[in-house]
Structures are given as C-alpha cells and as structure tokens.
C-alpha positions in Angstrom: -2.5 3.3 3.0 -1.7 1.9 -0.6 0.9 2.8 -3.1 -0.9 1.2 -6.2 -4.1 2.5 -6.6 -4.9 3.6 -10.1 -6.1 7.5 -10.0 -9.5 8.1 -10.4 -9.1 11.1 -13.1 -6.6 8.5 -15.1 -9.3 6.0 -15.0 -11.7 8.7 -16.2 -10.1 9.1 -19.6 -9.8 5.5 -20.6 -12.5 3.0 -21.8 -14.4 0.8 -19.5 -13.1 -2.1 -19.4 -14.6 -5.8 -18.9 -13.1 -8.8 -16.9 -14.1 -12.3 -18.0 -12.8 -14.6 -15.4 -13.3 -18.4 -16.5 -13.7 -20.5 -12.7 -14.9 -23.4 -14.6 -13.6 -27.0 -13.5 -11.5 -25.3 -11.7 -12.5 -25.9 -7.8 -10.5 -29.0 -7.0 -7.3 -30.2 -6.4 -3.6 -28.5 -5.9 -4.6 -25.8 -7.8 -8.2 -24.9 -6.2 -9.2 -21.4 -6.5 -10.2 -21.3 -2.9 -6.7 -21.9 -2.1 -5.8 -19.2 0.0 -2.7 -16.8 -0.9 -1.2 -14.7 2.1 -4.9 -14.6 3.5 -7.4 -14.2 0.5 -8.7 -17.0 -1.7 -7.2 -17.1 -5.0 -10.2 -16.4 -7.0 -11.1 -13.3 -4.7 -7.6 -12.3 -5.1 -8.0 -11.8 -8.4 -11.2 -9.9 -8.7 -10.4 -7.4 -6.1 -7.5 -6.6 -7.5 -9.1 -6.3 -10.9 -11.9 -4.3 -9.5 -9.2 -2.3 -7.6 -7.4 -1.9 -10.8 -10.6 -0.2 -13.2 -12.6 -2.8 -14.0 -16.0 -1.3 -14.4 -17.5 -4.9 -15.1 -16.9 -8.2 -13.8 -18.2 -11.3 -15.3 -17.2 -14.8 -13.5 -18.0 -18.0 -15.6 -18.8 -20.9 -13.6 -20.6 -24.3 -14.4 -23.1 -25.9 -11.8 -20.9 -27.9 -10.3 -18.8 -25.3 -9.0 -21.5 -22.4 -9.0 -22.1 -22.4 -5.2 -18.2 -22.6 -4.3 -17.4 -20.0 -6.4 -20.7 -17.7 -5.4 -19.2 -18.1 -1.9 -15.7 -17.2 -2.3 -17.1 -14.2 -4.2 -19.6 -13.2 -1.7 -19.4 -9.2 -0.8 -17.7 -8.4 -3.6 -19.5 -6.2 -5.9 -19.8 -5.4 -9.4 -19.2 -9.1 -9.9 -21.8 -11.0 -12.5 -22.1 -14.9 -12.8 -22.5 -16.6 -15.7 -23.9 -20.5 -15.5 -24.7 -20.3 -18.9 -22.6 -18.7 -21.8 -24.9 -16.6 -24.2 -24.4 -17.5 -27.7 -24.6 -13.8 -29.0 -22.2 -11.2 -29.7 -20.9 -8.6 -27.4 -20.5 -5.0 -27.5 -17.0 -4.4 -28.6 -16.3 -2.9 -24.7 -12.7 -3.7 -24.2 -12.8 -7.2 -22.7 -9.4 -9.1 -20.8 -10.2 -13.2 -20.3 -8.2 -15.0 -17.4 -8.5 -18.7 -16.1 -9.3 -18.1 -12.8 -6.3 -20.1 -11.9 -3.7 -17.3 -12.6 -2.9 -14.7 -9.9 -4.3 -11.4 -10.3 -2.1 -8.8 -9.4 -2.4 -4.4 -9.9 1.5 -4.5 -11.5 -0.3 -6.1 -15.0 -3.6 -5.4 -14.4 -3.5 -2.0 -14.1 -2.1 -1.1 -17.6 -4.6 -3.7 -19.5 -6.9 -1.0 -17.9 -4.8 2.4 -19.2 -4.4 0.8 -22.5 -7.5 -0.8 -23.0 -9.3 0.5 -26.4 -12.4 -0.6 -28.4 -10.5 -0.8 -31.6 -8.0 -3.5 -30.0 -7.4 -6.7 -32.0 -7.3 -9.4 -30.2 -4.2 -10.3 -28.5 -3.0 -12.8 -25.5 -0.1 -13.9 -23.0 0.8 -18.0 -23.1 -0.6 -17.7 -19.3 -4.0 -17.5 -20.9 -4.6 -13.6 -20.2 -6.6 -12.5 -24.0 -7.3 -8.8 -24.4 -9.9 -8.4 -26.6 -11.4 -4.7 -28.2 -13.9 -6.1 -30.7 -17.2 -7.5 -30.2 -16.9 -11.3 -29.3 -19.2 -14.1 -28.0 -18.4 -14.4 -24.3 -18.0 -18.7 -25.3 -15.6 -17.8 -28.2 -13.2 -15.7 -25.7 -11.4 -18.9 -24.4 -10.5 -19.7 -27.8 -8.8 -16.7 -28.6 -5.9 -17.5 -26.2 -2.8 -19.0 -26.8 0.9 -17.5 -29.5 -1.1 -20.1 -32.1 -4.5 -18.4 -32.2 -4.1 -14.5 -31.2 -2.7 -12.4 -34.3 -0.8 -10.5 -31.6 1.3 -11.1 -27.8 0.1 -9.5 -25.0 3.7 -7.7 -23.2 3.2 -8.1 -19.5 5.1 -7.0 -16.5 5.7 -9.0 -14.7 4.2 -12.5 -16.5 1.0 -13.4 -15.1 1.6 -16.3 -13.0 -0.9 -19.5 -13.4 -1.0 -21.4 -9.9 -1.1 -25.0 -11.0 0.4 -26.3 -7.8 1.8 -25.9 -4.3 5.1 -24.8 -5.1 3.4 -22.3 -7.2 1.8 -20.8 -4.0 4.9 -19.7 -2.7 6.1 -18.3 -5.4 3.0 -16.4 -5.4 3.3 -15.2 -1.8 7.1 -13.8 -2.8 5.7 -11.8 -5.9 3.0 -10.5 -3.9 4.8 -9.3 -0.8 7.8 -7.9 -3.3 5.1 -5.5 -4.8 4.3 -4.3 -1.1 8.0 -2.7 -1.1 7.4 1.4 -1.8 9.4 3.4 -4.0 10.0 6.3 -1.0 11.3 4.0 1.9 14.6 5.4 3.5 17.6 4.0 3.0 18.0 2.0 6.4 13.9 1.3 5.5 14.7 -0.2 2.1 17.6 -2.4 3.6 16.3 -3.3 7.2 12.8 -2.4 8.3 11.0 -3.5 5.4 12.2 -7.2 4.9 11.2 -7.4 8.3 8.0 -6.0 8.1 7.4 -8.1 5.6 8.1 -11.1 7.0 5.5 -10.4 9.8 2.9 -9.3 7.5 3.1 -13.1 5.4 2.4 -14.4 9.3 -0.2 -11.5 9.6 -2.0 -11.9 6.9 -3.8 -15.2 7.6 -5.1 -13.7 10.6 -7.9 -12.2 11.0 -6.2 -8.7 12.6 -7.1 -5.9 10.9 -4.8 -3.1 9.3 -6.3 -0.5 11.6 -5.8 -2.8 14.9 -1.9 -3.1 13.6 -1.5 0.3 13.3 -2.7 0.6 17.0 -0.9 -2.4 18.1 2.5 -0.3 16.7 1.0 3.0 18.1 1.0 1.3 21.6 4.5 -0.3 21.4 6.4 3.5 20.8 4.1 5.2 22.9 5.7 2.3 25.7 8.7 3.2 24.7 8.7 6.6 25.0 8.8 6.7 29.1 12.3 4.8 29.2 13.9 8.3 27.6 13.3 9.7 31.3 16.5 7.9 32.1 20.1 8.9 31.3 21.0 5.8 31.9 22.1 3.9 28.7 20.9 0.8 29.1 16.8 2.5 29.7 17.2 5.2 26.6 18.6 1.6 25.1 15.2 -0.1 25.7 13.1 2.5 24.6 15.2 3.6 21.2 14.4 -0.1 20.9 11.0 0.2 21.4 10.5 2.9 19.0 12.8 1.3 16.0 9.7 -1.8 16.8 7.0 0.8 16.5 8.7 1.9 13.2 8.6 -1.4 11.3 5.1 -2.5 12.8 3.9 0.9 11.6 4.8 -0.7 7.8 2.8 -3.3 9.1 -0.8 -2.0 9.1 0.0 -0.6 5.2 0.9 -3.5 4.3 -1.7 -5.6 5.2 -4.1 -3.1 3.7 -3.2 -3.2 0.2 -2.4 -7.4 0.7 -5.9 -7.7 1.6 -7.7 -4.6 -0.2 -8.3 -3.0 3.2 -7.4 0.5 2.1 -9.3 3.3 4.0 -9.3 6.5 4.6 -9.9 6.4 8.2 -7.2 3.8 7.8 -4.7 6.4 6.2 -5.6 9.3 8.6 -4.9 7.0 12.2 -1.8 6.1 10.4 -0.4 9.0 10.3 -1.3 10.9 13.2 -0.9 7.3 15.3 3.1 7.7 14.1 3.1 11.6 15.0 1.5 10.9 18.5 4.7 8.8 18.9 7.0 11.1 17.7 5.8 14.2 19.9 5.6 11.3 23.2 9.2 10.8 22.7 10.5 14.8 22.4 8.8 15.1 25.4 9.7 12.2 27.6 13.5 13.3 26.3 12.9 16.9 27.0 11.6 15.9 30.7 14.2 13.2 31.1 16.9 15.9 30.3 15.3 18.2 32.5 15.3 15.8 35.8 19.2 15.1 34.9 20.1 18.5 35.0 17.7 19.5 38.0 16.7 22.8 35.5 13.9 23.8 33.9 15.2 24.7 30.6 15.8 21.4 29.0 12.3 21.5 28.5 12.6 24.2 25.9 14.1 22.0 23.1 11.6 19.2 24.4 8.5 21.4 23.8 10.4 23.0 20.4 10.3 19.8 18.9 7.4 17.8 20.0 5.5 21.5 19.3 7.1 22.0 15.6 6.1 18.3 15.1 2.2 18.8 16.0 2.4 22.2 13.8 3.8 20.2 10.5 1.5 17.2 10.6 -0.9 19.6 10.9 -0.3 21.7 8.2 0.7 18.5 6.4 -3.0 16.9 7.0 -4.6 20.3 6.2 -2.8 20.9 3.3 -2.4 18.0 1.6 -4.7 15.0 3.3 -7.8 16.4 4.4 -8.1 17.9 0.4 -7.4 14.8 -1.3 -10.7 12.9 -2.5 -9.4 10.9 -5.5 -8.2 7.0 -5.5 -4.7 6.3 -4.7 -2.6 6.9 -1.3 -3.5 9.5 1.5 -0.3 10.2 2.0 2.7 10.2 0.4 4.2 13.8 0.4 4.8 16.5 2.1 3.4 18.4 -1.0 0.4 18.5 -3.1 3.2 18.8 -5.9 6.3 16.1 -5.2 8.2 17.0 -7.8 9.5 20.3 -7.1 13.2 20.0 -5.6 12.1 21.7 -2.2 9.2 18.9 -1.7 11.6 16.5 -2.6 13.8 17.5 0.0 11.3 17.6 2.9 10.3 14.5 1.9 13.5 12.6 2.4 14.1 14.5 5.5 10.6 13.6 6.7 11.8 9.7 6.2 12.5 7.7 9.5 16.2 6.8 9.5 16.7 9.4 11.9 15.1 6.2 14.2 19.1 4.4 13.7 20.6 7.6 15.0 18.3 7.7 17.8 19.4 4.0 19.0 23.1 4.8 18.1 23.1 7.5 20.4 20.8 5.7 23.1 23.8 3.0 24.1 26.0 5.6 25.3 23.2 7.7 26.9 23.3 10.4 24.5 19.5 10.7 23.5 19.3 14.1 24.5 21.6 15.4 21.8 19.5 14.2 19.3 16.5 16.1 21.0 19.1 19.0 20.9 19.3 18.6 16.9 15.7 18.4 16.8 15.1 21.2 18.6 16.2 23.2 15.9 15.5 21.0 12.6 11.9 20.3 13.2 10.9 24.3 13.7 13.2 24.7 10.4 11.1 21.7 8.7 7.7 23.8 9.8 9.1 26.9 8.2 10.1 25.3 5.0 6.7 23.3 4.7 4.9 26.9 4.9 7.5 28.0 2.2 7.2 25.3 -0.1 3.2 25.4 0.0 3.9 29.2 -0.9 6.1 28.4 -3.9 3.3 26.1 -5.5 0.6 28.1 -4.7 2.2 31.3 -6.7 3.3 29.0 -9.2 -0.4 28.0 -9.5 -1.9 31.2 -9.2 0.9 32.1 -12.2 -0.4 29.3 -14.5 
C-alpha cells in the first residue's frame, strides 16, 4: 500500500547511512516540532520517513529543556538514539546527513541522500540546513558545516527541503505532502477526478484516528451496498448503485493513502486491499448478471454474470499467487499484473486492469444499460485471465533462457 518505499536489495548495496536530527530549542512557538502535519507531529514526521527511507541509524540531539517533549513525540519509534550531551570526539566516517528538526522530512529527498550516500563524501549542504557529510566529524561540529558560506560543495535536492518556520508554512507542507501521495499508474479519469478527491478526504482523514485498514473496509462496504441496486433495470436504481461503486472507487485510494501519510504500510494492509476491491467487483457481475436475468424471466443471463464475476476471482488469484503472495522485499504489494512490468504485454494488462471502466459503468447506468457492460465483460475478463497466464509464460521462458 505505498508507492515510495526504497527496495530492500537497493538499500543493500549502498552505505549505512546516519541521520543527525538537531531538536534543540526548537519546542516552542509557531514553529514547534510537535506541531502536527496532516496527523503526525513534525519531528516524527521526519524520522519515520528517514527511517522509512534507509536510515540505519538515527541520532536526535536535544537539550534538557526539551528532552522529555522530544522523547515523547519520539516514543515507539525505533532505531532512534538521544543525545543530551554532544561527545567531543570524532566519528566514524559512516555517511552522516544533519537536519534542524524544524524542516519537513519527506522520502522524495531523502531517499537519494540514502542511494548516494558514500564514506569518501566531502562535505556538502542545502541553504535549508540539510549537510551531508562522508568523513569522520564531531557530532558538535556538524551544525557548523551548514550553510553556501561554509560547505565546499551544494547539496542538489528535489524538491528543496522545506523548513517550517511558521503557520503558513504548514500548509504548504500539507500540499507537498499530499502531492507526493499522487501514483504514477492512476487511470486517466483517476489522475483527473478520483484522486483530487481522494485526496481531499484523506487531509480531513488523516487527523483522525481511523486506520488505513478500517478505510479500506469502510470503501469495501459502500460498493458491496451498491452492488444490489444493479437488480433493477430501472435507470434511476443501476444510477444509485454505479454511484455507489464510483464512491467505493475513490475511498479505496483512501486507505493507501493514509498509509504511506502516516507510515502505516502493511502487508495485511496491501492483501485486504486488494481482494476488498475484487470482492466488489465479482458482487457487482453478479447482482447485474441476476438483475438481467429477472428482466428477461430466463436463465441464461446468468451466463455472462457468472463469466465475469468467475474470470475475475480466477485473475486475482493467479495475480496474488503469482506476483503477491512471492514478494517479500520493501516497497508496494501490488502494483502489476507482472513480476516484470516492463514487457509490452504486462504493460497492457496493466492499463486495462485500471478502473476507468467505473465512468462507463455510470454512463451506461442513466439510461438502464448496465447489462451491456456486463455483456462486454463477459467476454474481456475470460480474455484478461488467458493473457495473464500467457504473459507469466512469456517471462518465465524468458527467465529460464537467461
């Protein structure tokens, strides 16, 4: 359920990296680190993401005024070492990056401090404070190595490292953040419709205490309501319930979103996504395919209901077999059809596995037409199976050639 984890056999093959984040004097006022940001405080912000990023060590410096606020609004997070008082000595020349804890840490510049990271690094540093460091240095002296004036090189990064210094700087935050929720593979009517709304519940979400998995049943609930009005013929009921489903669509972006906002990713998480949206999918096939079946009076309508809802069950299957249930390494559960993406067929599947189909659905539902989309489906979603098998064929043979 997140699109910007850092792979585990990438992390592998840099250096460990250090994080030195400075939460001195810097627990009062506009700016306080505990000011929450779409639901986290800022200073956890920053460390989960750095932690989330490849950050095999932690260090927070604090002073004993602020050493219990900040111990707090770290509390639970591992890996995280406080400093109350700054050791004079060297370091080991570990590749270190230094932030004020007043800057918002996000994966998007985080991440490739990380990849890039080496021990034989000069010193270099962004004018938001951010100083990476490969050579042995005195954990005091970091600070000082900030700034265009001091570091013999300028830290490139993308997008600038934002310093919250006061309330209008918290919204700007909030905008950047939600921004890097957006994913690279949304549909076309995703990209310009269901997302921005999505989003816009997930910045009310987020300062609740619901949970990513509890919005993914929440959105589970509201298609599977919908399904039953595709019984009717009647426009204005297939209406309501193509409705119903287009709302299960962009809460189901929801639950994602809210778990890499809040570094809530899960497995678990990722698995009752998916199937959740499949349950939906196969609900609605067969309320059409019975719904069909009651305005003919015949019994064959339910042919193309159980075609489609069955062809459905069979590719999330394989999909979850194939590709889901094998993947153990950091990064999304699920974001192909394909254990290789990049081969034209996968790339196909995947764009036709998109949910735009959901517009068509509701275009057809206001003039009582439903069924002929279960009509279409009837035959695409067997075709989809069949295609699935032959594209996990294709890579297989081209593995077993390599």
């Amino acid at each position: 359920m997140t699109d910007h984890a850092v792979e585990e056999t990438e992390l592998h093959q840099v250096a460990a990296a250090r994080l030195v984040v400075d939460a001195r004097k810097a627990v009062t006022g506009a700016a306080d680190i505990g000011r929450a940001v779409l639901g986290l405080p800022l200073l956890r912000r920053t460390v989960l993401a750095a932690s989330r990023s490849g950050f095999t060590e932690i260090i927070a410096l604090i002073d004993r005024e602020g050493a219990e606020r900040v111990r707090a609004l770290l509390q639970g997070v591992p890996s995280v070492t406080f400093y109350e008082m700054l050791p004079h000595g060297g370091m080991d020349s570990k590749p270190t990056v230094y932030v004020p804890a007043r800057i918002l840490g996000e994966r998007e510049w985080f991440e490739p401090l990380v990849r890039h990271a080496t021990a034989d690094h000069a010193c270099s540093s962004d004018p938001s404070g951010v100083v990476l460091c490969g050579r042995a240095v005195a954990l005091d002296r970091l600070p000082e190595c900030g700034g265009a004036d001091r570091a013999p090189q300028a830290l490139a990064l993308s997008p600038p490292p934002l310093v919250i210094a006061a309330d209008a700087d918290v919204k700007i935050a909030e905008k950047r953040l939600l921004r890097a929720l957006r994913k690279d593979t949304d549909g076309f009517m995703a990209r310009l419709a269901e997302r921005p709304i999505s989003l816009a519940i997930t910045r009310h979400l987020a300062a609740t205490a619901l949970s990513p998995n509890w919005m993914t049943i929440v959105s589970v609930l509201v298609g599977l309501v919908g399904a039953p009005f595709f019984l009717s013929a009647e426009p204005l009921w297939q209406t309501v319930g193509a409705l119903l489903f287009l709302a299960h669509s962009i809460l189901d972006g929801c639950d994602g979103e809210l778990a890499r906002l809040k570094f809530q990713e899960s497995r678990w998480g990722g698995i009752l996504d998916f199937w959740g949206d499949n349950v939906v999918h196969v609900a609605v096939f067969a309320c059409l395919g019975v719904g069909w079946s009651l305005a003919e009076g015949a019994m064959w309508p339910l042919l193309p209901g159980a075609a489609a809802a069955g062809a459905t069950l069979a590719s999330a299957g394989f999909i979850y077999f194939y590709v889901m249930r094998r993947k153990s390494e950091a990064g999304p559960l699920y974001t192909s059809v394909s254990r290789e993406p990049a081969r034209p067929l996968s790339r196909l599947l995947d764009s036709l596995s998109r949910r735009d189909f959901i517009y068509l659905v509701l275009l057809l539902s206001v003039f009582g037409k439903a069924t002929w989309f279960l009509a279409a489906s009837a035959v695409g979603t067997p075709i989809f199976f069949i295609l699935l098998i032959v594209a996990a064929a294709r890579a297989r043979s081209g593995t077993a050639r390599a």
